[in-house]
C-alpha positions as CSV (number, residue, x, y, z in Angstrom):
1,X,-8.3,-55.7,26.2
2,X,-4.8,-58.0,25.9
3,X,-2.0,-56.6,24.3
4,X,0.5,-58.5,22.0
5,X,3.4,-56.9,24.9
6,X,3.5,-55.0,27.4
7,X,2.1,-51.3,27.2
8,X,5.0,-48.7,28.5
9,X,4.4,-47.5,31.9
10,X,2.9,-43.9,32.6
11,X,5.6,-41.3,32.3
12,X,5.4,-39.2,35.2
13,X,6.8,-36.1,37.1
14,X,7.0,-36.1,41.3
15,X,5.2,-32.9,42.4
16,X,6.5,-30.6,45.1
17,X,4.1,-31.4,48.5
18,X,2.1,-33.5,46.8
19,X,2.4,-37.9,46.6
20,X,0.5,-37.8,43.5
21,X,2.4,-37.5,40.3
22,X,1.9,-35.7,36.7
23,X,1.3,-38.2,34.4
24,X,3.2,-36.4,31.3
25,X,0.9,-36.1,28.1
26,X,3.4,-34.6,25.3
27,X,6.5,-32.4,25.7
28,X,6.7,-29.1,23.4
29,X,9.4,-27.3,23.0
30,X,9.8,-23.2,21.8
31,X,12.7,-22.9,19.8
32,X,14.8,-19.5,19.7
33,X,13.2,-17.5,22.4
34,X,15.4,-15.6,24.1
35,X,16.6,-12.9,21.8
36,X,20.8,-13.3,23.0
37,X,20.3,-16.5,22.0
38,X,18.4,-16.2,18.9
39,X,21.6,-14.1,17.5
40,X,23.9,-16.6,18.4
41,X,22.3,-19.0,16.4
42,X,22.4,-16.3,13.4
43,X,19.3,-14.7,13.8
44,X,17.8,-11.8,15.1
45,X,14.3,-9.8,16.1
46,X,11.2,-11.3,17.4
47,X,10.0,-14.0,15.0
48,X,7.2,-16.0,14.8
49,X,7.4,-18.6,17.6
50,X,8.2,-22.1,16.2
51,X,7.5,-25.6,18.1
52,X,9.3,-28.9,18.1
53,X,8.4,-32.0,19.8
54,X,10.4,-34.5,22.1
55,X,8.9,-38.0,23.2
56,X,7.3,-38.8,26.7
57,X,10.0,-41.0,27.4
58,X,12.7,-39.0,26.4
59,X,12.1,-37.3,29.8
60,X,15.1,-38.2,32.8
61,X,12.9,-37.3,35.8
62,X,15.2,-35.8,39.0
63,X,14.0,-36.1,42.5
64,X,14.7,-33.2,44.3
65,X,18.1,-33.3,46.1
66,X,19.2,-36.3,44.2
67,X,21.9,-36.0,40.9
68,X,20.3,-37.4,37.7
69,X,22.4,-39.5,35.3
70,X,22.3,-39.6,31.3
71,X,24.4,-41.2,28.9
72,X,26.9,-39.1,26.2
73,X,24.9,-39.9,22.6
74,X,25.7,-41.8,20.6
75,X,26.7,-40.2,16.8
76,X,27.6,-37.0,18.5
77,X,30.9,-34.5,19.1
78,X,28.9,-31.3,20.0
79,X,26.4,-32.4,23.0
80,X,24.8,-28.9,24.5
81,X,22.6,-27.5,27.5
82,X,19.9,-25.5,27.4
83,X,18.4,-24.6,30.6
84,X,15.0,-24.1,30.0
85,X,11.4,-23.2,32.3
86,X,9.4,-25.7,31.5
87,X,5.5,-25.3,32.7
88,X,2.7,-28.0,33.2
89,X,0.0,-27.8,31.6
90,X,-3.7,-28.8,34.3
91,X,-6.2,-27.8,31.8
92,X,-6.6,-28.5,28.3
93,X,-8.0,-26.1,25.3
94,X,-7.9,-25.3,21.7
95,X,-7.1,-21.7,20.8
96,X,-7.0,-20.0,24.4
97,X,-6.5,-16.7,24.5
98,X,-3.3,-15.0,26.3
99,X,-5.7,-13.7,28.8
100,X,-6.7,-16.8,29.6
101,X,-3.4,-18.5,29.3
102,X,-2.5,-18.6,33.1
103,X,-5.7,-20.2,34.5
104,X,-4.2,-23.7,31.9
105,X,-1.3,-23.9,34.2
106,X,-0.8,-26.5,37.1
107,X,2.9,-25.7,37.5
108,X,6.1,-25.1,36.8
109,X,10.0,-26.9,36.6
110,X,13.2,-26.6,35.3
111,X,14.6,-28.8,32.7
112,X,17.0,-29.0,30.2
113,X,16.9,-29.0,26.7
114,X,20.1,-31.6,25.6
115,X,20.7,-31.3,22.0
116,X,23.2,-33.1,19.6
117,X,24.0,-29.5,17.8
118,X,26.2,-31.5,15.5
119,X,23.2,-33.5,14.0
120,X,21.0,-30.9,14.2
121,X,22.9,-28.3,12.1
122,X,23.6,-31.5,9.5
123,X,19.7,-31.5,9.3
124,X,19.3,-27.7,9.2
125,X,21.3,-27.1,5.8
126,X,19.8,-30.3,3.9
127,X,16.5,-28.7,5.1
128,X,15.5,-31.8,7.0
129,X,13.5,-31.9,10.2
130,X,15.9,-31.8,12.9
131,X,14.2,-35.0,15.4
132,X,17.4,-36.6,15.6
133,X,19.3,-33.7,16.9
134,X,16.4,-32.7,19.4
135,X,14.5,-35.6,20.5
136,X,16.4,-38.8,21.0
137,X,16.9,-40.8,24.3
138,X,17.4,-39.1,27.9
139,X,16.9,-35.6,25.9
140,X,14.7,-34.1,28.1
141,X,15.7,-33.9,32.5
142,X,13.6,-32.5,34.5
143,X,13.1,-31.6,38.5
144,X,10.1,-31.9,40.5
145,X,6.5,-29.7,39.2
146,X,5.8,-26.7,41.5
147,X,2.4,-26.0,41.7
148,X,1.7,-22.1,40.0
149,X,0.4,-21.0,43.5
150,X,4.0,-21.9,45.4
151,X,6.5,-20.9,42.6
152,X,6.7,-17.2,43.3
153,X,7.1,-14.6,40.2
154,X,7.9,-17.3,37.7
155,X,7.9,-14.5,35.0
156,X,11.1,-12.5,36.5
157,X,13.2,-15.5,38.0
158,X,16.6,-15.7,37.2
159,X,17.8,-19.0,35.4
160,X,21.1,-20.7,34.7
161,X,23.0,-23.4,34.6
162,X,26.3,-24.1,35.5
163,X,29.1,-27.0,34.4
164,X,32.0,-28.0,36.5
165,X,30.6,-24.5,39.6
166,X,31.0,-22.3,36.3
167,X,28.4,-19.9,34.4
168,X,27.6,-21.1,31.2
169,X,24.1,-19.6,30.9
170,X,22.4,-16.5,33.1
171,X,19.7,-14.8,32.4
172,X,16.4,-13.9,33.3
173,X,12.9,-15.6,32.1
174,X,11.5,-12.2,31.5
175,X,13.8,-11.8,28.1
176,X,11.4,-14.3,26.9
177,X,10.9,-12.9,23.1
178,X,7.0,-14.7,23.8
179,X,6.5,-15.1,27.5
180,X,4.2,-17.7,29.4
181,X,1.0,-16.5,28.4
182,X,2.0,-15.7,24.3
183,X,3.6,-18.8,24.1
184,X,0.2,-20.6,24.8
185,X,-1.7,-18.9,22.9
186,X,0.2,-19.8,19.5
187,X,0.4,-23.7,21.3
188,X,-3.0,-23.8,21.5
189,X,-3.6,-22.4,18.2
190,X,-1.7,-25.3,16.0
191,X,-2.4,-28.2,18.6
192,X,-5.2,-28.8,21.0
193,X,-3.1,-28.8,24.3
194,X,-4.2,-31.7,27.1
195,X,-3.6,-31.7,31.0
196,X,-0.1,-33.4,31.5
197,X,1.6,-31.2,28.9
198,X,4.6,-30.1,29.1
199,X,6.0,-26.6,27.8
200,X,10.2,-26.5,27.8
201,X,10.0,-22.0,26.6
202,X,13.1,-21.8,25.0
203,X,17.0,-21.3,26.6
204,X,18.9,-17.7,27.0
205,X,22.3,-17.5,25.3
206,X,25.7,-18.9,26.1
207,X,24.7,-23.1,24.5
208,X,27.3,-24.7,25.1
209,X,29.0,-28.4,24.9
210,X,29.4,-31.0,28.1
211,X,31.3,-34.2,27.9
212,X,31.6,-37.2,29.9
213,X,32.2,-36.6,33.3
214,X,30.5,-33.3,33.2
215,X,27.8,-32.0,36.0
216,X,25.0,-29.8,35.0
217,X,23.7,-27.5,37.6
218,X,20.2,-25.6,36.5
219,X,18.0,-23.5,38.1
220,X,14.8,-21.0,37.5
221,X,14.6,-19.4,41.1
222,X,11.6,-20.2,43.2
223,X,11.6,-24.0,41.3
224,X,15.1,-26.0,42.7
225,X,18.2,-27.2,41.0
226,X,18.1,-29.8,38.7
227,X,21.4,-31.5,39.2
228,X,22.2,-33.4,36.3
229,X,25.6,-35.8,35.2
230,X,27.1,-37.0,31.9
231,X,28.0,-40.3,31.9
C-alpha cells in the first residue's frame, strides 16, 4: 500500500539488557492516586480511579545515563512534575481480573507526568476535557523499560523527583490509593489493553512548577533516574 506521506515512525522505548525495543501502543494515565496528593488538589478518600490519555508521540524517551531535553510550553505560566511509575504492558486483555493482573506485565519505568496546571484548571471550571493541559508535545519522558523479573519489589520502591538537588516529591509507590494490579483491572474494564501499553499510576504530593533552566531528577528505586532538562 502507498501512502499520500510518510507514515510516522514506531515510537519506541530502549529496554534494560535487551537490543530490542517496546514499540509503544497507547499511554494511560491514573489521575489522583496517591491520597497526599489527591488532597492537595481539593479532594480526599479513595475514589473511583479515573483515566486520561497522552499521545504516542508525546513520549521524550531517555537513554539511561544520558540528560533528556524538553522545551517550556507554549501558553503556559504554571509548568509541573509529576514523577510517576509507569508499567509496560506484554500481554493484552479485556476485563482481567486483579489476580491476573501481574502475569499482563512486561516491565516497568519511571516517567514523568509534565502538565500545564494553568490550562488544565481553565478547563476544569468550564467543565471541559482537560487534553490541552495533559497531553500536548514532549508531555510524557521516560527512562529505559525494566523487565518485571529484574525490577525488584516494584510495589514498595521509593520514588521522587528532585529540581535544582532539592526534594520536591518523596514518597513511596505502596500509597497507591489503586496499586498495580487494581489499576488494571478498572483499565481493562473501559478499554481492551494491547502489548506496548503504557500505564503512568498517578504522582504522590508536593506538584510543583519548573522553569527554563530547570533539571528534573526522578526515580522509582530498582528502575534508574530519569534525568530530565527544561529548555
Amino acid at each position: 500500500m502507498s501512502y499520500l506521506f510518510a507514515p510516522p515512525a514506531v515510537v519506541s522505548v530502549p529496554v534494560v539488557g535487551e537490543t530490542q525495543a517496546f514499540p509503544v501502543h497507547r499511554i494511560y494515565c491514573v489521575g489522583r492516586n496517591y491520597e497526599e496528593h489527591a488532597k492537595e488538589m481539593g479532594f480526599t478518600g479513595r475514589e473511583p480511579p479515573f483515566f486520561f490519555l497522552k499521545p504516542a508521540d508525546a513520549l521524550v524517551v531517555v537513554k539511561d545515563g544520558e540528560t533528556g531535553s524538553i522545551p517550556y510550553p507554549s501558553q503556559t505560566k504554571n509548568f509541573h512534575h509529576e514523577i510517576e511509575l509507569v508499567v509496560a504492558i506484554g500481554k493484552g486483555g479485556k476485563n482481567i481480573a486483579a489476580a491476573d493482573a501481574m502475569q499482563h506485565i512486561y516491565g516497568y519505568a519511571v516517567g514523568l507526568d509534565m502538565t500545564r496546571r494553568d490550562l488544565q484548571n481553565d478547563m476544569k471550571k468550564q467543565g471541559r476535557p482537560w487534553c490541552i493541559g495533559k497531553a500536548f508535545d514532549h508531555s510524557a519522558p521516560i527512562g529505559p523499560i525494566t523487565p518485571a523479573a529484574l525490577a525488584g519489589d516494584v510495589e514498595n520502591a521509593e520514588i521522587y523527583v528532585q529540581v535544582g538537588g532539592q526534594d520536591r516529591q518523596r514518597s513511596n509507590v505502596n500509597k497507591l490509593i489503586w496499586n498495580i494490579a487494581e489499576t488494571i483491572e478498572h483499565l481493562s474494564a473501559a478499554w481492551e489493553l494491547q502489548p506496548g501499553d503504557l500505564i503512568y499510576t498517578g504522582t504522590p504530593e508536593g506538584v510543583a512548577a519548573v522553569v527554563s533552566g530547570d533539571t528534573m531528577v526522578g526515580e522509582v528505586a530498582g528502575l534508574g533516574q530519569l534525568k530530565v532538562h527544561v529548555a
